[in-house]
SESELO-366026 format. One record per residue: x, y, z of N, C-alpha, C, O in turn. Coordinates in steps of 0.2 Angstrom, whole numbers, padded with zeros to 4 digits, always signed. Each point is the difference from the previous one (the first is absolute). Layout:
BEGIN
XYZXYZXYZXYZ...
//
This chain:
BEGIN
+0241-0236-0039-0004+0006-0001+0000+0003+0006-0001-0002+0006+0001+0009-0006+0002+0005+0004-0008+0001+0004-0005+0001-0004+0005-0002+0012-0009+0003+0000-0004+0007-0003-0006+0001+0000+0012+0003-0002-0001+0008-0006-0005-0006-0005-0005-0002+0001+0011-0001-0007-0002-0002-0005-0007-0004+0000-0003-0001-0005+0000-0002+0013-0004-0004-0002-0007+0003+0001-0006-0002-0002+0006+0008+0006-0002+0004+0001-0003+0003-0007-0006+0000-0001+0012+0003-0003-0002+0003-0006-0004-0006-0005-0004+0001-0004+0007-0006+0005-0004-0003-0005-0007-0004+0002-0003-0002-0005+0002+0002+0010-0006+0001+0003-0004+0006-0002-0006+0000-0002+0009+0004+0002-0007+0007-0002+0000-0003-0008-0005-0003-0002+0010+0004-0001-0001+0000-0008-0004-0005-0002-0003-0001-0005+0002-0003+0010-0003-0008-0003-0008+0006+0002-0005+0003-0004+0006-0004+0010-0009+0005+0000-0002+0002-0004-0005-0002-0003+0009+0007+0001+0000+0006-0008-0003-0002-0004-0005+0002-0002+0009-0007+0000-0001-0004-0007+0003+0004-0004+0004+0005+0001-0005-0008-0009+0002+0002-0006-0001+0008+0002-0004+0002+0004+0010+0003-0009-0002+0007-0004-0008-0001-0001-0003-0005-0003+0001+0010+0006-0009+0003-0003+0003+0005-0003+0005+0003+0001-0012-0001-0006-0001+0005-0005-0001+0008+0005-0005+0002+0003+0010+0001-0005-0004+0008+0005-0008-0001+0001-0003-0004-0003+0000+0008+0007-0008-0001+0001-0001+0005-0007+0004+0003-0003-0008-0004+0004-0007+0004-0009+0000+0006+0007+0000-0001+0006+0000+0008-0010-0002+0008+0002-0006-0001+0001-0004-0004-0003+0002+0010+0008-0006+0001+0001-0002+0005-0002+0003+0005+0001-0007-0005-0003-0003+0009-0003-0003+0004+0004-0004-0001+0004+0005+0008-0006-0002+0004+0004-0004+0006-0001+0001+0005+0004-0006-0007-0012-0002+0005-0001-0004+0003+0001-0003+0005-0002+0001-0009+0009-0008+0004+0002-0001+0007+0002+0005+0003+0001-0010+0001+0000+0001+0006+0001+0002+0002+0009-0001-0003+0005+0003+0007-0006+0005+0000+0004-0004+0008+0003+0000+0002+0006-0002+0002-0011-0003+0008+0005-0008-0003-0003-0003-0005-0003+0001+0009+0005-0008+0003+0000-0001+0009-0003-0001+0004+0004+0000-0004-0009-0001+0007-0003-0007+0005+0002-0001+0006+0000-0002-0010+0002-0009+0002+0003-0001+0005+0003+0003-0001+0005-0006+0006-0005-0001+0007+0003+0001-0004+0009-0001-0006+0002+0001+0011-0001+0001+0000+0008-0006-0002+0003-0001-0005+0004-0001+0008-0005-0009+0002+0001-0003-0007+0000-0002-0003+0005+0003+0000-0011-0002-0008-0002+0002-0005+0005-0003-0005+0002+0009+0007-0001+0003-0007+0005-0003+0002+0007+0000-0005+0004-0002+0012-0002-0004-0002+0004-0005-0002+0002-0002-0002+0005-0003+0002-0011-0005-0003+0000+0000-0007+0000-0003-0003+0004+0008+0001-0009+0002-0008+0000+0000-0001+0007-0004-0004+0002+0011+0007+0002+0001-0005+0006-0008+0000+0007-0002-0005+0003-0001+0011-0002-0006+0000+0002-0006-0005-0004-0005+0000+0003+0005-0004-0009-0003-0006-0001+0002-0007+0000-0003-0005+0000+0011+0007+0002+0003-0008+0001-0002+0000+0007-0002-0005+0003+0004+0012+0002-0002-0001+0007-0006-0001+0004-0001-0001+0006-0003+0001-0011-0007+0000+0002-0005-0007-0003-0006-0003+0003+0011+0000-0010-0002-0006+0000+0002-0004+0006-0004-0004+0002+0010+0005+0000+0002-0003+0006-0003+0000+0006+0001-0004+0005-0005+0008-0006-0006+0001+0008+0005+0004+0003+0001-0001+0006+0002+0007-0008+0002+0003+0006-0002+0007-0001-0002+0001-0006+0001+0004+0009-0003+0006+0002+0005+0006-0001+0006+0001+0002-0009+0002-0008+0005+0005-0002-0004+0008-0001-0005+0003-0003+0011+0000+0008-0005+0008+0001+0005+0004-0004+0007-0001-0001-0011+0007-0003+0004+0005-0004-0002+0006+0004-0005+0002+0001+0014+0002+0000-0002+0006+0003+0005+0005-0003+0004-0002-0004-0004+0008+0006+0003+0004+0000+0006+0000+0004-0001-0003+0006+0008+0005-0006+0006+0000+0003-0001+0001+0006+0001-0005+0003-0004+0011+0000-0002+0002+0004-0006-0001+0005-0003+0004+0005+0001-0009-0008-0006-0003+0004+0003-0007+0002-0004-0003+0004+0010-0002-0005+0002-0006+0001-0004-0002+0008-0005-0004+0001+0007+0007+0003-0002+0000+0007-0006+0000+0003-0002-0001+0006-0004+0004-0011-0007+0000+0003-0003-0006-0003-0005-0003+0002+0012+0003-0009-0004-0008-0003+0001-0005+0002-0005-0004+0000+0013+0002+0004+0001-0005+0002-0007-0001+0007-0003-0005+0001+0003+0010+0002-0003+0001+0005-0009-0005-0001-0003-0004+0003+0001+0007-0007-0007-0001-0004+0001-0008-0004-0005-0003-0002+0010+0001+0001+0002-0005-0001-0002-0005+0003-0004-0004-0002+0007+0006+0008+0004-0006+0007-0009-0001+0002-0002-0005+0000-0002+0013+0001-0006-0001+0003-0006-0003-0003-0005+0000+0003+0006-0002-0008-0007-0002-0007+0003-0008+0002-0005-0004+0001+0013+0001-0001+0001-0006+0002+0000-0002+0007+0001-0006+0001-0001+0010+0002+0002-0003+0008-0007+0003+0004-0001-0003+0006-0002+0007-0008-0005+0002+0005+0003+0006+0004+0005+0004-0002-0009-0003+0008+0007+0005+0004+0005-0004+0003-0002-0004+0004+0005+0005-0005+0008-0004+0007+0003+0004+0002-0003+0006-0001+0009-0006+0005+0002+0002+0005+0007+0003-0007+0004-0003-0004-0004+0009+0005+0005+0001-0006+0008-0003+0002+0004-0001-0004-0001+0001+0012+0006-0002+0002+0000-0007-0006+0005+0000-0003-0008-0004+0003-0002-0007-0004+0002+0000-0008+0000-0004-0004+0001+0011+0004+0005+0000-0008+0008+0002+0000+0004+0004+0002-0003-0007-0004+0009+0001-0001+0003+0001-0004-0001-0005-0004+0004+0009+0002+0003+0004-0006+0009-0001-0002+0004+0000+0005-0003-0001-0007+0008-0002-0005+0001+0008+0003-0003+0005+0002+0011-0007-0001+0004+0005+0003+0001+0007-0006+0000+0006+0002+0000-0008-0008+0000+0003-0005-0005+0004-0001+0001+0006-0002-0006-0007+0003-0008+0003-0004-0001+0007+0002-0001+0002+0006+0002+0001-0011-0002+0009+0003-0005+0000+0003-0005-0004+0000+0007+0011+0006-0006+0001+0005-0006+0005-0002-0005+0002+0003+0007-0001-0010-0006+0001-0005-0005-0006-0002-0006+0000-0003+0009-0008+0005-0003-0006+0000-0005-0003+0003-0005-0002-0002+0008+0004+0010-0002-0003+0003-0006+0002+0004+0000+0006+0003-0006-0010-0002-0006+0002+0001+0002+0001+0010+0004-0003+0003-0010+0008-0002+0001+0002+0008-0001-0007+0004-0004-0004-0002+0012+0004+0009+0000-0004+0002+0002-0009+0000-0001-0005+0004+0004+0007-0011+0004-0005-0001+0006-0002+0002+0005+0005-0001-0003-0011+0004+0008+0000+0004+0005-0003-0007-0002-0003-0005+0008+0006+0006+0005-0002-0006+0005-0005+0005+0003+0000+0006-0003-0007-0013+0001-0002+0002+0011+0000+0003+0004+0003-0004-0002-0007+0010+0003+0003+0002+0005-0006+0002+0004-0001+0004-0006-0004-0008+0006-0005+0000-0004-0006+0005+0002-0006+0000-0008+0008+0004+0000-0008+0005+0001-0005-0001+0003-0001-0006-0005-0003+0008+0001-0010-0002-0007+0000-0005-0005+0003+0001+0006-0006-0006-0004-0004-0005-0006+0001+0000-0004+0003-0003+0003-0009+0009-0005-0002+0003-0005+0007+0001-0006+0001-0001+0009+0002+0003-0004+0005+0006-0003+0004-0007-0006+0002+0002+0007+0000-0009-0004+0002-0005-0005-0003+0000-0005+0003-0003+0004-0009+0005-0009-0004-0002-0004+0003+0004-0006+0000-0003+0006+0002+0008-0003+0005+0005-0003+0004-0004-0005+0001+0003+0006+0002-0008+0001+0007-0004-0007-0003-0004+0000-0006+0000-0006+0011-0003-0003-0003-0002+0002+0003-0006-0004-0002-0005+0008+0007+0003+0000+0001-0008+0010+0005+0000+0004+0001+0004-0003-0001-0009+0007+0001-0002+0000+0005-0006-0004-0001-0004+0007+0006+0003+0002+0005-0004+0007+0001-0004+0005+0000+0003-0005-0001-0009+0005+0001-0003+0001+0004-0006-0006+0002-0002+0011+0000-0001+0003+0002-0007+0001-0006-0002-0001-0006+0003+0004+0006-0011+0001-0004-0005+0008+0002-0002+0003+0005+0001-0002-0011-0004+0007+0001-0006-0001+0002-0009+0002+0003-0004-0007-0007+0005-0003-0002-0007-0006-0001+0001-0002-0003+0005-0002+0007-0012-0006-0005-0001-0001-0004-0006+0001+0004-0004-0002-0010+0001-0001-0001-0006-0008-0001-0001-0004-0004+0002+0004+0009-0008-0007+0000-0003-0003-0007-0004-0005-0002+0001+0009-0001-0004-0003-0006-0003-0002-0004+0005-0006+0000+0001+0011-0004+0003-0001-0005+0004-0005+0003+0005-0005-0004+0000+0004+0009+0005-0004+0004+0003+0006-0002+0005-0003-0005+0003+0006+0005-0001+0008-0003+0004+0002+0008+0004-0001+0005-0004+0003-0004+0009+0003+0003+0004+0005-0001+0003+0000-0006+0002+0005+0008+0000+0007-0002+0000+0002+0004+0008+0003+0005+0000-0004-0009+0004+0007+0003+0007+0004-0003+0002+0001-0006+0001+0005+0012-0001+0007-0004-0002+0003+0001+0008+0006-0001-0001-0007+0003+0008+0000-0001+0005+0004+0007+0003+0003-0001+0006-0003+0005-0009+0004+0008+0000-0005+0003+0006-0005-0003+0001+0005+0008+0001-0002+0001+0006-0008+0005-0004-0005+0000+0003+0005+0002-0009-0008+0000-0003-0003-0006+0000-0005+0000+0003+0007-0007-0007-0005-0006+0003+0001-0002+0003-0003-0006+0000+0008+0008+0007-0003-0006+0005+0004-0006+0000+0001-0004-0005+0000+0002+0010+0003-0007+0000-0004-0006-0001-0006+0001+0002+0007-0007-0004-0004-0003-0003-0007-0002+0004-0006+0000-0003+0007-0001+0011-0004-0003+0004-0006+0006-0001-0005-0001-0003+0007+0006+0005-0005+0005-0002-0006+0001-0007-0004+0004-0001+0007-0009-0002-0005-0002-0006-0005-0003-0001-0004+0000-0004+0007-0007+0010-0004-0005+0000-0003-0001+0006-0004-0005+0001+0006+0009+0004-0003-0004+0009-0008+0003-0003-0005-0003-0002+0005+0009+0003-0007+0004+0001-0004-0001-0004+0001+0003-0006-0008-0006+0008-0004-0001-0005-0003+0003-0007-0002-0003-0005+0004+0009+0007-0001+0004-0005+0007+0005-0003+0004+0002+0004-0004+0000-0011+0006+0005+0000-0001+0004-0003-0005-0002-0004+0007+0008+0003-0002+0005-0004+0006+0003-0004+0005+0003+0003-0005-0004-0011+0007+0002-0003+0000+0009-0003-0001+0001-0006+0002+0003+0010+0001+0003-0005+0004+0002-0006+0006-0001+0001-0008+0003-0007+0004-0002-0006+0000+0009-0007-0004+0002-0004+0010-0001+0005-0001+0009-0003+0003-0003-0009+0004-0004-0001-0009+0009-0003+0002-0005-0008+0005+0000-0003+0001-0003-0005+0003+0007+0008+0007+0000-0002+0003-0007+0002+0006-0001-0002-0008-0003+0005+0003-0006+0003-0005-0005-0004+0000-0006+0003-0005+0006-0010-0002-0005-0003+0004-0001-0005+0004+0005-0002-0004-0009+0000+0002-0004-0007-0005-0003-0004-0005-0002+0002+0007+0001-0008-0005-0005-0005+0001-0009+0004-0003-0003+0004+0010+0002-0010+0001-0008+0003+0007-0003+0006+0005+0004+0002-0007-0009-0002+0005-0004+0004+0007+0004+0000+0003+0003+0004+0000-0005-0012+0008+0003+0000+0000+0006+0002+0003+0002+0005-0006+0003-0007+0000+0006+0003-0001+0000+0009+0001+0005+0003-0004-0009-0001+0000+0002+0009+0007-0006+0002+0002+0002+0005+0000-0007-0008+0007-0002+0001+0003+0005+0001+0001+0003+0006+0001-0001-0012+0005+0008+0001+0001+0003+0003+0005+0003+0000-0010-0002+0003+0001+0004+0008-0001-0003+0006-0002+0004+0004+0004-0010-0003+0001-0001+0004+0006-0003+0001+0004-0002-0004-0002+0000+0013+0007+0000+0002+0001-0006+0001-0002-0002+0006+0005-0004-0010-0001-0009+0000+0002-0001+0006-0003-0006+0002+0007+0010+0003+0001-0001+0007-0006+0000+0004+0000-0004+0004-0003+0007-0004-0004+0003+0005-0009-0005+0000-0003-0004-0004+0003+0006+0011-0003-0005+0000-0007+0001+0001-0004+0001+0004+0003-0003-0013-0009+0001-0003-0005-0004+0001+0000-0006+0000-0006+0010+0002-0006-0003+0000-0004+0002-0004-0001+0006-0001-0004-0011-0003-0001+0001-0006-0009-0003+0001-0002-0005+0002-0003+0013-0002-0005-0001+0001-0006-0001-0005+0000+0005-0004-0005-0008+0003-0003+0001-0007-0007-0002+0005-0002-0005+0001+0000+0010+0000-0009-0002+0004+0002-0002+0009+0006+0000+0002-0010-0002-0001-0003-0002+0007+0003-0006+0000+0001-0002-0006+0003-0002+0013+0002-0006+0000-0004-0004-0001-0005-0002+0004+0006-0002-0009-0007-0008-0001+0002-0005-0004+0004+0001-0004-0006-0007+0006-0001-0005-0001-0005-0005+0000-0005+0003+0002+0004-0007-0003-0005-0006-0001+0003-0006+0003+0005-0003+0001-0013+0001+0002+0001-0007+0005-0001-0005-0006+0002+0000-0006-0006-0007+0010+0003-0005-0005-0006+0001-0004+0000-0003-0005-0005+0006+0005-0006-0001-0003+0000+0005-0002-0005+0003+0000+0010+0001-0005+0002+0007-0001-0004+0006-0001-0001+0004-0004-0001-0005+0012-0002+0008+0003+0004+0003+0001+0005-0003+0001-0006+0010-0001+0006+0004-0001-0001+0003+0006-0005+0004+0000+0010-0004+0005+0003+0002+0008+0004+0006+0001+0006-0001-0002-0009+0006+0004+0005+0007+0000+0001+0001+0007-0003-0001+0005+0011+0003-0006+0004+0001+0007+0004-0005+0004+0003+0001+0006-0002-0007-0011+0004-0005+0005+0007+0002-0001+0005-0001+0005-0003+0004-0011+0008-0001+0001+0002+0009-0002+0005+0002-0002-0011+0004+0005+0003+0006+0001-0008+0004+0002-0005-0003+0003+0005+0010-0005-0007+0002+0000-0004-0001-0003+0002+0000-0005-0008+0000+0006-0008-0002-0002+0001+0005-0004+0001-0002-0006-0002+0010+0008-0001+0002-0002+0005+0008-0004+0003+0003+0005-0002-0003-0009+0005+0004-0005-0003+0006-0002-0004+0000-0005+0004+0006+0007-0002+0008-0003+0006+0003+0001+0004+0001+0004-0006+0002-0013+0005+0005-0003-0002+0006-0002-0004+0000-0005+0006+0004+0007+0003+0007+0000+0000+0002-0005+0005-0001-0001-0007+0005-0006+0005+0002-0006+0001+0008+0002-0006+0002+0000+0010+0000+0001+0003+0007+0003+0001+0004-0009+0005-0001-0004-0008+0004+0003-0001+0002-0007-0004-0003-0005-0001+0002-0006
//
């Protein structure tokens, strides 16, 4: 016997017998969200607030006094350099004196007491926000060094459910997937905000 044949007959032993094709999976679930526009943003402003996170509505054109009034209701006064901004975010975004961010090392974001961003998606059900690392949200670190994050989110970027925010999104690209404030529970499961991102998460709705 040839080291080829002993080989092959090694896998096939693995194998075993002929199996049966697998059984289909079905796939009837809903797949869109029909719900006035209007509804899903109320929806997502309830799943993000059960979440404990901080959600401002404003006018287009007010984005920047809001994010601003934001930053100061959660942060106190700070040094506005201490905010850092996604290379993307319109300068209709960004509140006075905020630095954009510029590529430094990693590390040096924690410094930053708060971060600025756009979205890819929002989905309304899950209360889920989606940055897909495009120069509107920012590279991933920027999402999670600084204690605080601020997402702005315009409603043309909401969705009802899950399949519909898949769909727009790029399988390559590399997603971050936020639904509230970073938390967890210790052994006595209390619930611990901030160990594996920001404490604290305020959202924007720009319309």
């Amino acid at each position: 016997m040839s080291a080829r044949e002993e080989i092959l007959g090694r896998i096939r032993t693995a194998l075993g017998p002929d199996r049966a094709a697998p059984a289909g999976i079905r796939r009837d679930y809903r797949l869109t969200d029909d719900r006035d526009a209007t509804v899903l943003l109320d929806v997502l402003v309830d799943r993000l607030e059960d979440y404990q996170a901080t959600v401002v509505r404003c006018a287009p054109s007010d984005v920047a006094a809001s994010v601003a009034e934001a930053l100061r209701t959660a942060l106190g006064e700070h040094d506005p350099a201490r905010v850092v901004v996604a290379p993307g975010v319109p300068a209709d975004w960004r509140p006075d004196g905020a630095v954009q961010d510029d590529g430094r090392p990693a590390v040096a974001l924690a410094d930053h007491l708060a971060s600025v961003t756009g979205v890819c998606v929002a989905i309304a059900e899950t209360g889920t926000l989606v940055l897909d690392g495009s120069p509107l949200s920012g590279r991933r670190a920027l999402s999670l060094l600084p204690d605080c994050l601020v997402c702005v989110v315009e409603p043309a970027q909401v969705v009802g459910g899950v399949p519909e925010g898949l769909a727009r999104l790029d399988p390559l690209a590399p997603l971050t997937m936020i639904s509230g404030p970073s938390a967890t529970s210790d052994i006595e499961l209390q619930r611990v905000e901030g160990v594996h991102g920001p404490r604290t998460l305020l959202v924007v709705l720009a319309g």
